[in-house]
N, C-alpha and C positions, 0 to 999 in steps of 0.2 A: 437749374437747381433740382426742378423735378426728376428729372434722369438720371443724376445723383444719387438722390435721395432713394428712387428705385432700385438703382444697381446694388448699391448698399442692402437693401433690404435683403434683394435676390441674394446677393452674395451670403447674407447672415442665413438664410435657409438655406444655402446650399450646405454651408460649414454644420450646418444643427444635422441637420441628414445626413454628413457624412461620419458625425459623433453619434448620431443615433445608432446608424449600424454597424460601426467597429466597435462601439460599446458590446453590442451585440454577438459579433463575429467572437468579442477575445471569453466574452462569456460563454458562448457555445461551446468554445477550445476547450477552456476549463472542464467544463461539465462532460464534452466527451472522454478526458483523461478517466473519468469516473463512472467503473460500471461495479455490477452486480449480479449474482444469480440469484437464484431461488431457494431460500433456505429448507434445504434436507438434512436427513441424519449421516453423519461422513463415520467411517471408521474412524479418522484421527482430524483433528484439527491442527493445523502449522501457523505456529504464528513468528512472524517474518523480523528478523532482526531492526532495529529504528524505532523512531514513532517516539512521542514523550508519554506515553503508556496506554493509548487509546486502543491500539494492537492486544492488548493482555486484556482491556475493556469487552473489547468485542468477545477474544476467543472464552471469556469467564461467562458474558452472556449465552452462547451459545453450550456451552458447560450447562450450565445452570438450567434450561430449557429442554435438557436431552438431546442435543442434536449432535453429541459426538462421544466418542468412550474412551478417547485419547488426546490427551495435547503434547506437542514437539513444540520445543521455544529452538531456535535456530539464531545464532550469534557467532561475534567474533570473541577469539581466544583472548584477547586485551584485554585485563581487569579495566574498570573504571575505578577513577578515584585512588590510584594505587596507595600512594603519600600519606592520604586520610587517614584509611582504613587502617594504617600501621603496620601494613604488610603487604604478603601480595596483594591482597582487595579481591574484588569476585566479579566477575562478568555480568554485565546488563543481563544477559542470560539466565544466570545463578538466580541474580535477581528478581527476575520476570517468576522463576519455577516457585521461589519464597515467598512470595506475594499468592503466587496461585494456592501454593500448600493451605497459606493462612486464610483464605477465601473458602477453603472447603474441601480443593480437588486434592484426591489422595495421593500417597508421596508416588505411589506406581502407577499411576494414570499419568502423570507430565513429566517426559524427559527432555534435557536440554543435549542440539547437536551442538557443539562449537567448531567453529573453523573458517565455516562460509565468509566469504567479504565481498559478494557481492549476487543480486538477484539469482543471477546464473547457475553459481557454485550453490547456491541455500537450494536448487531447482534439483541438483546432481546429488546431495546429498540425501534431499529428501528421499529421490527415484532409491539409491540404493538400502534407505533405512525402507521404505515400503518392500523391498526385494527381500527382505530379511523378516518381514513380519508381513502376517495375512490381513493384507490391507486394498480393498476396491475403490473405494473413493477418502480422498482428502479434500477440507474444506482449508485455504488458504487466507489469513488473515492478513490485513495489511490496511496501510494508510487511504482515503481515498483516493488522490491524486497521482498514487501508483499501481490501484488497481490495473488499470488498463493493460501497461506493459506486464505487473507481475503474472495476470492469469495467462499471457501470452507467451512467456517463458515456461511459465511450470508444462502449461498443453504441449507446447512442444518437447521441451527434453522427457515428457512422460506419454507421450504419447504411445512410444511400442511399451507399455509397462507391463500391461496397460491399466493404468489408473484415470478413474474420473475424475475430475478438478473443476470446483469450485471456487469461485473467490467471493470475499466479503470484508466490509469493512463498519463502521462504527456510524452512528448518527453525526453527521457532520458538524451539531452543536459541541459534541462529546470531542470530535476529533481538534474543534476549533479552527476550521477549515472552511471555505464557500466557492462555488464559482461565480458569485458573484460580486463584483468588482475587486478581482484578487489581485490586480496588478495597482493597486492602494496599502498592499497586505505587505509586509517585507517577508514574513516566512511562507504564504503563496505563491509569493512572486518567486523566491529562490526555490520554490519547489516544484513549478511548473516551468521553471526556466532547466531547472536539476532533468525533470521528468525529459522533455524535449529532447534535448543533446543527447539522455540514454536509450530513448525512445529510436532516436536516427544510425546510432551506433550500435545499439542489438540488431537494428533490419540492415545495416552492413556489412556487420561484421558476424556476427550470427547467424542470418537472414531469418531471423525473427520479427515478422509483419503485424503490427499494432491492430488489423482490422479482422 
């Protein structure tokens, strides 16, 4: 019965140790998706198509603090909401710049690119709207948990630009976001599961490398 009663025990500490540190490991994962630089003054700020508005959050704080003398909102050409709206409707885009106006920034400081549909093409876009205006560093706004990938896309297709790039993102409470136990989360989970798949498909197919 004693031996039992041992094994049992042993057993239950081995399981608690092995929960202890996958706990551990999947929070690690999380948090490395998530980086940052150092905030300076950028020529322009870009702020990255997505996000339920914590992206416009950010790039308005930085506005607001002087740390930039332009914003680009970058989206796809799809109104939302066509039906509603009682016509064509207007771009999460449109949207993002009308929300900015009404915050402060003036109507010739934020323009919206449309077209991007995807990290990559918002990266080609941006490089050619910089080719077109005297611009040395952009600061890139976006969600936390695609930080990682996005500042690794934008460095490289801008690399020969050559433009500096920055990325940044929102206080985590703001974004409603955590690395901590996000696989309990349903929209962490689907976003770190999202991040993953495109995180292994840009270093395939791109060979753009996470690190």
């Amino acid at each position: 019965m004693k031996g039992r009663i041992g094994a049992t025990a042993s057993l239950a500490a081995v399981v608690l140790v092995v929960l202890f540190f996958w706990r551990g490991i999947l929070e690690g994962y999380g948090g490395w998706l998530e980086v940052e630089d150092r905030e300076e003054r950028a020529d322009v700020v870009v702020v990255l198509d997505g996000g339920k508005g914590e992206r416009l959050w950010k790039a308005l704080d930085l506005w607001n603090r002087g740390l930039c003398a332009h914003l680009v909102i970058t989206g796809e050409s799809e109104p939302i909401l066509p039906v509603y709206a009682g016509g064509p409707g207007i771009t999460q885009a449109d949207a993002k710049r009308q929300i900015a106006i009404r915050k402060g920034v003036p109507e010739e400081a934020v323009e919206v690119l449309l077209g991007p549909t995807s990290t990559f093409e918002e990266a080609e876009a941006i490089k050619k709207w910089c080719a077109s205006h005297d611009v040395d560093t952009v600061t890139v706004v976006t969600s936390p948990f695609h930080t990682r990938r996005a500042r690794a896309v934008f460095r490289h297709v801008l690399k020969d630009a050559p433009v500096a790039v920055r990325i940044a993102h929102a206080p985590w409470e703001i974004a409603g976001s955590s690395p901590k136990r996000w696989w309990t989360r349903e929209k962490d989970l689907v976003a770190i599961f999202d991040e993953s798949a495109k995180t292994l498909y840009y270093l395939g197919h791109h060979h753009i490398s996470p690190f």
